[in-house]
C-alpha positions as CSV (number, residue, x, y, z in Angstrom):
1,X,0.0,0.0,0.0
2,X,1.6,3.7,-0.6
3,X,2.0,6.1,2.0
4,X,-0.1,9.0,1.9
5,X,1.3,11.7,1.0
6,X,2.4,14.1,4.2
7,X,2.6,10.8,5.8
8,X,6.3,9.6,7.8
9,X,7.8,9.2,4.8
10,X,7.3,12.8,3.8
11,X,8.4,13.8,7.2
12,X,11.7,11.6,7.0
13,X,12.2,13.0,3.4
14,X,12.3,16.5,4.2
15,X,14.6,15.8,7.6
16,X,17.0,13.8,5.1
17,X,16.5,17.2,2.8
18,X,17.6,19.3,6.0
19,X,19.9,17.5,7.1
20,X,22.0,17.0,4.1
21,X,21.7,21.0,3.5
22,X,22.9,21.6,7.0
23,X,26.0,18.7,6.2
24,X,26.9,21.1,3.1
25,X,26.3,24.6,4.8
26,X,29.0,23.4,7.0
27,X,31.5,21.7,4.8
28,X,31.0,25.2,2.3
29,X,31.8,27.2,5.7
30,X,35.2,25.1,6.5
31,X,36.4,24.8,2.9
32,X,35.7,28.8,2.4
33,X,37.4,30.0,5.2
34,X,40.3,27.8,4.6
35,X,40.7,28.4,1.1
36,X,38.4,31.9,0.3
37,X,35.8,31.8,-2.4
38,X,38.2,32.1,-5.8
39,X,39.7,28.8,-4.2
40,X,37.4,26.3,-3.1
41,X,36.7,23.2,-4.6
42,X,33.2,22.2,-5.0
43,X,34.8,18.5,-4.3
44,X,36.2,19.1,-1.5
45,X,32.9,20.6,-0.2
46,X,31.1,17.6,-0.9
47,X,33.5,15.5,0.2
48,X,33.9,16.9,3.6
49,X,29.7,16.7,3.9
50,X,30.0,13.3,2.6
51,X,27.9,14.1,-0.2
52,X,27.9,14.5,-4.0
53,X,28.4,16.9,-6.5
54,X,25.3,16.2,-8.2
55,X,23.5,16.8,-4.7
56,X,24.9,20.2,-3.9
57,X,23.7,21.4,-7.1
58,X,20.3,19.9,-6.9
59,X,20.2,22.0,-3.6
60,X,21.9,24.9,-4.0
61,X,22.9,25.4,-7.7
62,X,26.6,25.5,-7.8
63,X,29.0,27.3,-5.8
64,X,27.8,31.0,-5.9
65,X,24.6,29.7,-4.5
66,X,26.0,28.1,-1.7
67,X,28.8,31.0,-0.7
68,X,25.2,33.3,-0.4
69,X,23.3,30.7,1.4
70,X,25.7,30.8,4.3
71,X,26.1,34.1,3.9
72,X,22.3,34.3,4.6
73,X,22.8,31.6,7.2
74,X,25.5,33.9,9.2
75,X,23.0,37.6,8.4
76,X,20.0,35.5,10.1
77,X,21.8,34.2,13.0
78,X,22.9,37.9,13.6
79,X,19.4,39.2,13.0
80,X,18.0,36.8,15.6
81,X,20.5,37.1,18.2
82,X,20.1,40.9,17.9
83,X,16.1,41.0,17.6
84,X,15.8,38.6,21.4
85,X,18.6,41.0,23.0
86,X,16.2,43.7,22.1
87,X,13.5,42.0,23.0
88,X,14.5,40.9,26.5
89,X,16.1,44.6,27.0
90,X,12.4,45.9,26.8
91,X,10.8,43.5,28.7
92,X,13.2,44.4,31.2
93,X,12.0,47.6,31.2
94,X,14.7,49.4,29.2
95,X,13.2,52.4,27.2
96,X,16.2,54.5,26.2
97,X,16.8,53.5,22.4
98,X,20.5,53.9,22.7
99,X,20.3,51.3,25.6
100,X,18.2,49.5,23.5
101,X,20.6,49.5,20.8
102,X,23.2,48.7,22.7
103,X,21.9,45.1,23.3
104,X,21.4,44.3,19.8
105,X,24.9,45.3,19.3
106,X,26.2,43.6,21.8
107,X,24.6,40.7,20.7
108,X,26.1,41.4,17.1
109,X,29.1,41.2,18.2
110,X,29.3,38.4,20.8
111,X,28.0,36.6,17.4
112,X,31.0,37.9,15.6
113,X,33.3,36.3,18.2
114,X,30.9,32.9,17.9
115,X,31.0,32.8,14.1
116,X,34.3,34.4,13.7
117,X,35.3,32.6,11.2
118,X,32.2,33.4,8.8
119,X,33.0,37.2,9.6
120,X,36.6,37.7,8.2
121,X,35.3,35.4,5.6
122,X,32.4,38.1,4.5
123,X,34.8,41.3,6.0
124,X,37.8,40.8,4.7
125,X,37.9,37.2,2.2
126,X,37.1,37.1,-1.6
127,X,33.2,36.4,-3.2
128,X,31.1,35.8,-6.1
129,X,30.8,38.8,-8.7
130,X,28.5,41.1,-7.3
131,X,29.2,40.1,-3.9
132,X,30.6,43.3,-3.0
133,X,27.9,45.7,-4.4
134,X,25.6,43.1,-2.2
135,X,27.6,44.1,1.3
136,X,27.2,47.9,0.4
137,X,23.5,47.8,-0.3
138,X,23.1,46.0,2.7
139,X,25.2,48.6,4.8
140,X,23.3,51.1,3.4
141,X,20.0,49.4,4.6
142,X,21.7,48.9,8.0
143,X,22.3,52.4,8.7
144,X,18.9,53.5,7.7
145,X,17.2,50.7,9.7
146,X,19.8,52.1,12.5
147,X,18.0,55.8,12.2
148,X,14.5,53.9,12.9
149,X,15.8,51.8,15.8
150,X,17.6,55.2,17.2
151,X,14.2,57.6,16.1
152,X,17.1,59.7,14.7
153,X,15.8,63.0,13.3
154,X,16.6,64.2,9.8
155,X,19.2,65.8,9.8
156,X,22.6,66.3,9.2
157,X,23.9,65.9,13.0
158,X,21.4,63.1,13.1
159,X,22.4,61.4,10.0
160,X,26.2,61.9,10.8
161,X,25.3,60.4,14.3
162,X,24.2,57.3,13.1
163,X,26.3,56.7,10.6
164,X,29.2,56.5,12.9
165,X,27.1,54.7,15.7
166,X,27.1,51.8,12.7
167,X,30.5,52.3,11.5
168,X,31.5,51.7,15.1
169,X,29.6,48.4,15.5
170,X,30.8,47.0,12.0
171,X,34.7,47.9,12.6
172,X,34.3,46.5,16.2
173,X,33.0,43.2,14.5
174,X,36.0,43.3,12.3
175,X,38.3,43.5,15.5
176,X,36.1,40.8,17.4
177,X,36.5,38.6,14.5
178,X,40.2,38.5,14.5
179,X,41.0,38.6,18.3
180,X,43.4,36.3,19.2
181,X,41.0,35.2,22.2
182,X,37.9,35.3,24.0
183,X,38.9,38.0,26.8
184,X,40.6,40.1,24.0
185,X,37.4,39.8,22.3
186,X,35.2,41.5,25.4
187,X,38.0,44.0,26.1
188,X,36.9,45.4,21.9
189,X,33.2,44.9,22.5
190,X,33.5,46.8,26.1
191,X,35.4,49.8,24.7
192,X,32.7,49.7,21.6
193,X,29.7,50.0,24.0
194,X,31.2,52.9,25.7
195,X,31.9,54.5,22.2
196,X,28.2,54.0,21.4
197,X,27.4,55.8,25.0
198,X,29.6,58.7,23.7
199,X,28.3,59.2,20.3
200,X,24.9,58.3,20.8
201,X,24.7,61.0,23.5
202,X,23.2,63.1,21.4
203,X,20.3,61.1,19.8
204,X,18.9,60.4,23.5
205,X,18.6,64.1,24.1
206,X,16.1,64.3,21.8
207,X,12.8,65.2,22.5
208,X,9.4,65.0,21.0
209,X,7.7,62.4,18.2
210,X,10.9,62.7,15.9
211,X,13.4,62.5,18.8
212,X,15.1,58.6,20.2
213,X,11.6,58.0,22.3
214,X,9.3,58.3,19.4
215,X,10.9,56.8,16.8
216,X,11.4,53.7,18.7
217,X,8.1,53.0,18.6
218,X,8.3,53.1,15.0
219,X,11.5,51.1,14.8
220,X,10.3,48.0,16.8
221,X,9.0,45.8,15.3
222,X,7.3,48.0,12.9
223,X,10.6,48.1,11.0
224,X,13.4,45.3,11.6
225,X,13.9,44.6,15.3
226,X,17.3,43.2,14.3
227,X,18.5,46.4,12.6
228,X,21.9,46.2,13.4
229,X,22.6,42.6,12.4
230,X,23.6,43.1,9.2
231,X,27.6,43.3,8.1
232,X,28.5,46.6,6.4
């Protein structure tokens, strides 16, 4: 008799789907950061995930596709680790949107120190064409989902503000990524946070519906409660 469809085979199917996408995410993540982009070997991917090469393009497409699918992997982990942070920071009880933002960035970069190895890749390694104009349109999205977050006003100061409030978390990333260890690591993220305190002094001064307080309503989660999760 056949299974109806939906049925345990359908469910062991799609966990042999996952799982198998999972084994090549990972393989892709050791042979890229060994080798960089230019220089990996498809084979040696599926090798390593004990696959084939058949497989990883029936699932991802070719190699492109699976250097952006863990790039994707790495900008979601971020975004979620960021977006609880926040979360819990307000159910705390924490209203100040620079406070606020200080917890997704923390998170951000505690992840950076986690997945450090996927960071210099996407910072500092080599990638598909278009790669790069794909990193600056997504900087330029995280700053402006940044001025939401931080209810920055429009203007100049403001702008300027927040622009070096995200340049601060994405060059602090870089410096997490390639600490030599984990208490190096906090000592950058530490000195970050207080930079953040410094700079973002003037966004929490603000007053009224375009000022910090208003504007954080608007930013969370009416926007992207993980606005500063995503690499420059």
């Amino acid at each position: 008799m056949a299974r109806k469809p939906g049925g345990r085979s359908g469910s062991w199917e799609w966990s042999r789907t996952a799982q198998t996408r999972k084994s090549m995410l990972q393989a892709a993540r050791e042979v890229f950061s060994e080798h960089g982009f230019a220089d990996a070997n498809v084979a040696d991917v599926v090798e390593r995930a004990g696959s084939s090469v058949g497989s990883l393009y029936h699932h991802f497409g070719g190699k492109t596709e699976l250097f952006l699918a863990l790039y994707e992997e790495h900008q979601a982990s971020h975004e979620e680790a960021a977006a609880s942070s926040v979360a819990a920071a307000k159910q705390a009880g924490v209203k100040d949107p620079v406070e606020l933002f200080i917890a997704g960035a923390r998170a951000f970069l505690e992840g950076s120190w986690q997945r450090r190895d996927l960071a210099r890749l996407f910072m500092d390694g080599d990638g598909p064409p278009g790669f790069e104009l794909m990193r600056r349109t997504r900087g330029r999205e995280w700053v402006r989902q940044n001025a939401v977050l931080l209810g920055a006003a429009n203007t100049p100061t403001d702008r300027l503000t927040v622009s070096v409030l995200t340049s601060v978390i994405g060059e602090a990333g870089r410096e997490v990524a390639t600490s030599e260890t984990e208490e190096e690591a906090g000592e950058v993220v530490d000195a970050a946070i207080a930079l953040i305190r410094r700079f973002g002094d003037p966004l929490a001064t603000h007053e009224g519906t375009t000022g910090a307080a208003g504007g954080m309503e608007a930013g969370l989660p009416g926007a992207d409660p993980g606005a500063l999760t995503s690499t420059p």
